[in-house]
Biopython code that builds the backbone (N, CA, C, O; Angstrom):
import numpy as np
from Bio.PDB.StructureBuilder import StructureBuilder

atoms = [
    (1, "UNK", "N", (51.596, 200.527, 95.254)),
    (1, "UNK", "CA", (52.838, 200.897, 95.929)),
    (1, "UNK", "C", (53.057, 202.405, 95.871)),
    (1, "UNK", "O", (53.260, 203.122, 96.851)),
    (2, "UNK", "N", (52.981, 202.851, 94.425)),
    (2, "UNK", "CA", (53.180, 204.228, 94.162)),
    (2, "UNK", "C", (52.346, 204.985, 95.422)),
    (2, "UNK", "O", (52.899, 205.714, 96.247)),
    (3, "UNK", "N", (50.792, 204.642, 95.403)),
    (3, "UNK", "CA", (49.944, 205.578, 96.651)),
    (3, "UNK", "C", (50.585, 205.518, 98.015)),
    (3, "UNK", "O", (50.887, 206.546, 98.621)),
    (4, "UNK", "N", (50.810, 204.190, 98.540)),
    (4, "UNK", "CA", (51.378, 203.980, 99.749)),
    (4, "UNK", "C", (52.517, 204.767, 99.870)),
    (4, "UNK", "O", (53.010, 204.913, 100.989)),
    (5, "UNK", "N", (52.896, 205.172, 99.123)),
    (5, "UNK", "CA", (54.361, 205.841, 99.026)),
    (5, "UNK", "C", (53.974, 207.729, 99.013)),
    (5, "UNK", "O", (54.642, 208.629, 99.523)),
    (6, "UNK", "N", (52.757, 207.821, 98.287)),
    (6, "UNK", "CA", (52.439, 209.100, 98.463)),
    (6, "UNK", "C", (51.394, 210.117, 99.896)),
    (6, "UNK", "O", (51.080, 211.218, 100.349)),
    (7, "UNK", "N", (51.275, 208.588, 100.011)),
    (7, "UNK", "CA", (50.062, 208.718, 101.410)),
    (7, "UNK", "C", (51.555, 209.085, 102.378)),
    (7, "UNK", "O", (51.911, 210.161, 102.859)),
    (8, "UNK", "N", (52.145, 207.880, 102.418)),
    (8, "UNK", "CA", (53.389, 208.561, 103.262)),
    (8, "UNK", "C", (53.639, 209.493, 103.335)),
    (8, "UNK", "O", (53.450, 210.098, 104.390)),
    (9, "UNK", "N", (54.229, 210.125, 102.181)),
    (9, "UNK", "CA", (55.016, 211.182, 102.399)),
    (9, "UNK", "C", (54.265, 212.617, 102.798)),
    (9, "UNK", "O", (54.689, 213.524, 103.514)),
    (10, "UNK", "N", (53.109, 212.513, 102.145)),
    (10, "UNK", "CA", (52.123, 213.552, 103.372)),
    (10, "UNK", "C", (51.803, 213.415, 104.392)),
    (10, "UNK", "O", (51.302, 214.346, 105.024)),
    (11, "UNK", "N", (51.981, 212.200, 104.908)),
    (11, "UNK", "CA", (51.502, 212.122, 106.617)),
    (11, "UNK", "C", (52.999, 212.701, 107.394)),
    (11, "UNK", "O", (52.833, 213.313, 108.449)),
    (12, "UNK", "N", (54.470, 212.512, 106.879)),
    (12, "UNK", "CA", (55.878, 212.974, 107.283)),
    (12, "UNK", "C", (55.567, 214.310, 106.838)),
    (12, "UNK", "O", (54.848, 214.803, 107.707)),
    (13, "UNK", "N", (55.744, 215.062, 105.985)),
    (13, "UNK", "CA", (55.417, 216.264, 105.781)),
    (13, "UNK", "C", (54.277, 217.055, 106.689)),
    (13, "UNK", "O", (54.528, 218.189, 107.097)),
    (14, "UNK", "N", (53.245, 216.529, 106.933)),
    (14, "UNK", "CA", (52.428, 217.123, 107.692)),
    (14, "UNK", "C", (52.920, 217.110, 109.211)),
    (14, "UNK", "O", (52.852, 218.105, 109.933)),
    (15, "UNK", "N", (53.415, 215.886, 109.611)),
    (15, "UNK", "CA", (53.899, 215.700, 111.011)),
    (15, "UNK", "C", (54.852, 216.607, 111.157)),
    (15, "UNK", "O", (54.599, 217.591, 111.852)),
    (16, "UNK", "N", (56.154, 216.471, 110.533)),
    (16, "UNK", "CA", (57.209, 217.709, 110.300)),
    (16, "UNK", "C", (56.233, 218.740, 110.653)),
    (16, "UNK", "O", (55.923, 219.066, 111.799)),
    (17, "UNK", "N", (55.750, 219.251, 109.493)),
    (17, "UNK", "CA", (55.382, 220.664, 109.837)),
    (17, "UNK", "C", (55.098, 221.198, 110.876)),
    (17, "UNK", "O", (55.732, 222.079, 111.457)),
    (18, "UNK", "N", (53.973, 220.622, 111.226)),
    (18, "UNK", "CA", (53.107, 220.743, 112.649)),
    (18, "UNK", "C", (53.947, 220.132, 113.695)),
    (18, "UNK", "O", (53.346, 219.930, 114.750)),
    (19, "UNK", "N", (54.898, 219.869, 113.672)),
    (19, "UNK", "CA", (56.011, 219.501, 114.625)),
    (19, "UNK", "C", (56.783, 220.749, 114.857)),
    (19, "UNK", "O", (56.808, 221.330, 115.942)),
    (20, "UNK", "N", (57.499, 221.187, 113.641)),
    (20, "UNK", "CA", (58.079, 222.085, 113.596)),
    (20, "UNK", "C", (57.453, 223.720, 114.326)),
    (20, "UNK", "O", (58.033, 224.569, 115.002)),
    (21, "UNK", "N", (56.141, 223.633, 113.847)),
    (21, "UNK", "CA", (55.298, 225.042, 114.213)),
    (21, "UNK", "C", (54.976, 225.000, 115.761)),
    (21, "UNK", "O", (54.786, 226.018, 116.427)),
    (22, "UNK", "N", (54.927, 223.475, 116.353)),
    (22, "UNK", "CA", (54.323, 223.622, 117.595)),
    (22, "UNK", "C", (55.859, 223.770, 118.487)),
    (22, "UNK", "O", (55.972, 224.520, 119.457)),
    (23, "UNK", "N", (56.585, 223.215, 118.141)),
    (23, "UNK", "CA", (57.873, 223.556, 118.739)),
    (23, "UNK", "C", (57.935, 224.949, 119.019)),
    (23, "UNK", "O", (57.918, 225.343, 120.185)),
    (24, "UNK", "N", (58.033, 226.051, 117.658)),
    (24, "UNK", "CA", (58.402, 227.209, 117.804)),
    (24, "UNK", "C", (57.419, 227.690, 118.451)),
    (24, "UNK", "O", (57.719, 228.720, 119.054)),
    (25, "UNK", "N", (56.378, 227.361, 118.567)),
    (25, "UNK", "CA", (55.099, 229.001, 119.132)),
    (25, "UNK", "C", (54.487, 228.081, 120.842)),
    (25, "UNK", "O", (53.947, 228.536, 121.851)),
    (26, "UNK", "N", (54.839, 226.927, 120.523)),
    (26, "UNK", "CA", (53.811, 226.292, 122.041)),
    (26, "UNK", "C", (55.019, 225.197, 122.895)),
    (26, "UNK", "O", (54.949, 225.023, 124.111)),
    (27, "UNK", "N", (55.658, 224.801, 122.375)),
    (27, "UNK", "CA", (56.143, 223.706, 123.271)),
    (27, "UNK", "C", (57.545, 224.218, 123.341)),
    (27, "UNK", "O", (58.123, 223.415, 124.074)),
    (28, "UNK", "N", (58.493, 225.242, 122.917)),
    (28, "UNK", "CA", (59.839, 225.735, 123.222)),
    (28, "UNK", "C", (60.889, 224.353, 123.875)),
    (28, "UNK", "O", (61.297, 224.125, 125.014)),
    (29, "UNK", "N", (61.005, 223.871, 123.014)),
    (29, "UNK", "CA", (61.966, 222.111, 123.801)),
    (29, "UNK", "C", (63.230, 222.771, 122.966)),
    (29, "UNK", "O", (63.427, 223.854, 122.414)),
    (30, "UNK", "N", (64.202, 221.204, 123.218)),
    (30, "UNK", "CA", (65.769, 221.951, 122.946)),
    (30, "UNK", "C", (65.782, 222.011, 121.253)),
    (30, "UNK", "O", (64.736, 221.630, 120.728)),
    (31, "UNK", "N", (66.612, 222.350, 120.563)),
    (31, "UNK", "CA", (67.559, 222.146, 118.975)),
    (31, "UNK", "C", (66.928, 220.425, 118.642)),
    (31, "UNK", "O", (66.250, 220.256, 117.629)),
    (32, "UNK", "N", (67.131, 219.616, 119.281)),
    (32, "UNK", "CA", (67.350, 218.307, 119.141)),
    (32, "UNK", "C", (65.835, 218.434, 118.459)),
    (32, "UNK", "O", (65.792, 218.335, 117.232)),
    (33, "UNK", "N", (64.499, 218.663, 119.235)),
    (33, "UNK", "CA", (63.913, 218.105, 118.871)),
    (33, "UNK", "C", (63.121, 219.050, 117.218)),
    (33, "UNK", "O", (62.352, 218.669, 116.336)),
    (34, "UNK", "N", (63.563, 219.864, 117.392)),
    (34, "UNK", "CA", (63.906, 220.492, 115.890)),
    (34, "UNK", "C", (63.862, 220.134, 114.605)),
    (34, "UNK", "O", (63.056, 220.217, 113.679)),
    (35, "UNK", "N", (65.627, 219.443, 114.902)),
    (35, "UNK", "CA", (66.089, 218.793, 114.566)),
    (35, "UNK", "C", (65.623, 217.706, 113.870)),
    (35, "UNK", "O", (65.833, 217.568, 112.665)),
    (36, "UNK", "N", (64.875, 216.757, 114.677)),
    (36, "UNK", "CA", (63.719, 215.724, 114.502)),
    (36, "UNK", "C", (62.790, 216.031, 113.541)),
    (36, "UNK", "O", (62.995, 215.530, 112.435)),
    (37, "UNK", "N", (62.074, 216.544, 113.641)),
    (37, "UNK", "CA", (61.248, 217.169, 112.863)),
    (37, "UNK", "C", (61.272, 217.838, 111.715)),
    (37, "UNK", "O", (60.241, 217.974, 111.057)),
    (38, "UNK", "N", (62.400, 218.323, 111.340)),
    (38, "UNK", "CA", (62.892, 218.454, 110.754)),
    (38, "UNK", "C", (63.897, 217.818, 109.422)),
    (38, "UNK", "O", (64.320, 218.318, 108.380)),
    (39, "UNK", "N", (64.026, 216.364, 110.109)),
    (39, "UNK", "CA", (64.769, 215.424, 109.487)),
    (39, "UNK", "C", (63.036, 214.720, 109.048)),
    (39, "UNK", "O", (63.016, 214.230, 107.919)),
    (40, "UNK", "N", (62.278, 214.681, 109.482)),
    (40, "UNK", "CA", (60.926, 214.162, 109.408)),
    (40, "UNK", "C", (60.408, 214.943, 108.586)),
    (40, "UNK", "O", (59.332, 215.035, 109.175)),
    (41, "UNK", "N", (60.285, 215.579, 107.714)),
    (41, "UNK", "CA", (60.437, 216.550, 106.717)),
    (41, "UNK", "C", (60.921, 216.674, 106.085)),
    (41, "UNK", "O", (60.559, 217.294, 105.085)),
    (42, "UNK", "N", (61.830, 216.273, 106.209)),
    (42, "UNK", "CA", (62.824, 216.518, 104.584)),
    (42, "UNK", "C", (62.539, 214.545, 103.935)),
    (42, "UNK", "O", (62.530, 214.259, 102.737)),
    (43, "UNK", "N", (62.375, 213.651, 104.906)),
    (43, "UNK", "CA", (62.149, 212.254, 104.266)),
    (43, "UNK", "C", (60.742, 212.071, 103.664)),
    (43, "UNK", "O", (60.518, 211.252, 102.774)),
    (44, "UNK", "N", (59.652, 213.013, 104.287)),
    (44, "UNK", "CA", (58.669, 213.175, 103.442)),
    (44, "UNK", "C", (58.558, 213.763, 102.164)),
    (44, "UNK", "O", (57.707, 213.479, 101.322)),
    (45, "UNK", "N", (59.788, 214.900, 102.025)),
    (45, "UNK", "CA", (59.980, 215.294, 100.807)),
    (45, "UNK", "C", (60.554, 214.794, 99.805)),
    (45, "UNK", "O", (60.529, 215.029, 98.596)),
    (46, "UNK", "N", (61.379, 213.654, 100.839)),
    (46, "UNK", "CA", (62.590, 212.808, 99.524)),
    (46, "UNK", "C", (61.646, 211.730, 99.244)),
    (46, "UNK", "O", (61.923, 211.114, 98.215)),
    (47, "UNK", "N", (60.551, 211.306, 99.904)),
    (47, "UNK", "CA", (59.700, 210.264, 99.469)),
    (47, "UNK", "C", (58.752, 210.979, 98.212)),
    (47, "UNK", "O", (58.870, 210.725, 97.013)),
    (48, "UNK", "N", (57.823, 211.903, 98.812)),
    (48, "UNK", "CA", (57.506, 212.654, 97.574)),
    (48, "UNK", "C", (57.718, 212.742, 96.352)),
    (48, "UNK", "O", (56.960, 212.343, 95.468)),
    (49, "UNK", "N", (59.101, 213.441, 96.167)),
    (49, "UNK", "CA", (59.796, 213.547, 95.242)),
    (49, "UNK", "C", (59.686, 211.918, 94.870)),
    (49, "UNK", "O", (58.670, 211.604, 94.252)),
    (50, "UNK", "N", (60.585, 210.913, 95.172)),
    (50, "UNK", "CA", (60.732, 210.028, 94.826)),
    (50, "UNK", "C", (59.422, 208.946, 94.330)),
    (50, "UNK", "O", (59.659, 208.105, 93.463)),
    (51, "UNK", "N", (58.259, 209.032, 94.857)),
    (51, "UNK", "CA", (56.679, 208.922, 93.821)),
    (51, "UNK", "C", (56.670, 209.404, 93.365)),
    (51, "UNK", "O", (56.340, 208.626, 92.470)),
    (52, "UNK", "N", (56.749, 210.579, 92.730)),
    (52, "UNK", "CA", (56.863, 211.089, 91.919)),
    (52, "UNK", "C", (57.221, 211.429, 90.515)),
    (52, "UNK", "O", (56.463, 211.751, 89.601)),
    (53, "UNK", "N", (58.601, 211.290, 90.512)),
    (53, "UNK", "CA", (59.323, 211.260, 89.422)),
    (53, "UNK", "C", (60.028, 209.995, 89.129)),
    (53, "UNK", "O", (60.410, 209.619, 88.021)),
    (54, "UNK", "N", (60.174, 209.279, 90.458)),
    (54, "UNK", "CA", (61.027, 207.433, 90.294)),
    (54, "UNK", "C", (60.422, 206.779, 89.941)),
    (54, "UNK", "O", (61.013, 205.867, 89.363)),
    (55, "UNK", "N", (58.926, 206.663, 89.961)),
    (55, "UNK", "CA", (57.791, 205.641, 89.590)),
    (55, "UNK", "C", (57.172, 206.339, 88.832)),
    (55, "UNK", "O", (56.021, 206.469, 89.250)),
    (56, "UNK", "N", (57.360, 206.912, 87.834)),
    (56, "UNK", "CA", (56.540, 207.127, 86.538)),
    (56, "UNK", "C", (56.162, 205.992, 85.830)),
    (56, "UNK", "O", (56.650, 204.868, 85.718)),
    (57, "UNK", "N", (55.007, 206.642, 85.300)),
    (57, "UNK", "CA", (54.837, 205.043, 84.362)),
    (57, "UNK", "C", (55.911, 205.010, 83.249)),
    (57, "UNK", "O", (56.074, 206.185, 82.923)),
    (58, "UNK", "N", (56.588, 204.343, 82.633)),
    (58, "UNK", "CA", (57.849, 204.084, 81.342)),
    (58, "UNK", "C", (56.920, 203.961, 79.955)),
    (58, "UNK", "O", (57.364, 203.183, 79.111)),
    (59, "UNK", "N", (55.844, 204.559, 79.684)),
    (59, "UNK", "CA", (55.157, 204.154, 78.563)),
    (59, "UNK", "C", (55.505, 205.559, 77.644)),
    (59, "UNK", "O", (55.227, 206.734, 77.879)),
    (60, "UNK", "N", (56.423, 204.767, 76.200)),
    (60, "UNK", "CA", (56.610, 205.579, 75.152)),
    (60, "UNK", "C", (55.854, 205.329, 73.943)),
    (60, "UNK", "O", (55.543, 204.178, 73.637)),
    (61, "UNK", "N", (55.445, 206.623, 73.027)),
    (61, "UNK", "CA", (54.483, 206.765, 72.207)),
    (61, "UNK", "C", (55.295, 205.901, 71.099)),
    (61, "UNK", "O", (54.798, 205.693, 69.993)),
]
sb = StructureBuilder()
sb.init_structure("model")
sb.init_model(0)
sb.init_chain("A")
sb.init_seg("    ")
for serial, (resi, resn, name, xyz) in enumerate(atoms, 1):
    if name == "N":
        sb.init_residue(resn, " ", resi, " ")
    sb.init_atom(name, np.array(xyz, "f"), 0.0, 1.0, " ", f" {name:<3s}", serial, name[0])
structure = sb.get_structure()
């Protein structure tokens, strides 16, 4: 679960990005789709984060 969760959040992060970059330099569309991409980016980051530090393993010495 943990991987599926990390595979995610780099495929949103990467899409974001390269969403974001092609917007600004090649495809000039409105705010909205920005926007998008942008929100597509930040859920890759809250997933991230959230494999991360939410699914640790709980094993104390």
């Amino acid at each position: 679960m943990r991987n599926i969760l990390k595979i995610t959040a780099f495929i949103l992060i990467f899409v974001g990005t390269a969403g974001l970059l092609l917007n600004e330099f090649a495809w000039e569309h409105s705010s909205t789709c920005t926007i998008i991409f942008a929100v597509v980016n930040f859920v890759g980051l809250v997933d991230l984060a959230f494999a991360h530090f939410a699914m640790r393993d709980k094993t104390s010495a």
